[in-house]
C-alpha angles and dihedrals in degrees: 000000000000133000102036094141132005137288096254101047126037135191109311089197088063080060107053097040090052084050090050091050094049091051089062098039112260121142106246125196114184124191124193087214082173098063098032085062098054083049092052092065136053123269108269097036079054089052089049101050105037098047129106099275101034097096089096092069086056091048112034104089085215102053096032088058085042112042104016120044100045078057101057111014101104090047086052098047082052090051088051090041090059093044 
């Protein structure tokens, strides 16, 4: 689910495993889903969705099949795509 963290500063824990991967030799690749959403969409939308009370477009079922994922289907489809 996004936004679990802001914009600016995501999960430190996705950094350090990867680190740890990468010490032992293991090929890494690391996304910031969460950025490359906002991004996605156009500036107010992005205001909307990220600020302090717009959790509940990412978890009401109504307005996160209304309002979501029409927004950021196709940019998903191309993260898991990549994957």
């Amino acid at each position: 689910m996004c936004p679990a963290w802001s914009l600016e500063t995501p999960p430190l824990s996705l950094g350090l495993l990867s680190g740890a991967l990468k010490s032992k030799g293991k090929e890494v690749k690391q996304f910031h889903i969460n950025l490359t959403s906002a991004m996605h969409v156009d500036k107010d939308i992005q205001e909307e969705l990220w600020s302090p009370t717009g959790h509940f477009f990412w978890t009401n079922d109504h307005s996160f099949e209304d309002r979501i994922l029409p927004a950021y289907k196709d940019h998903w489809d191309d993260v898991i795509n990549e994957l």
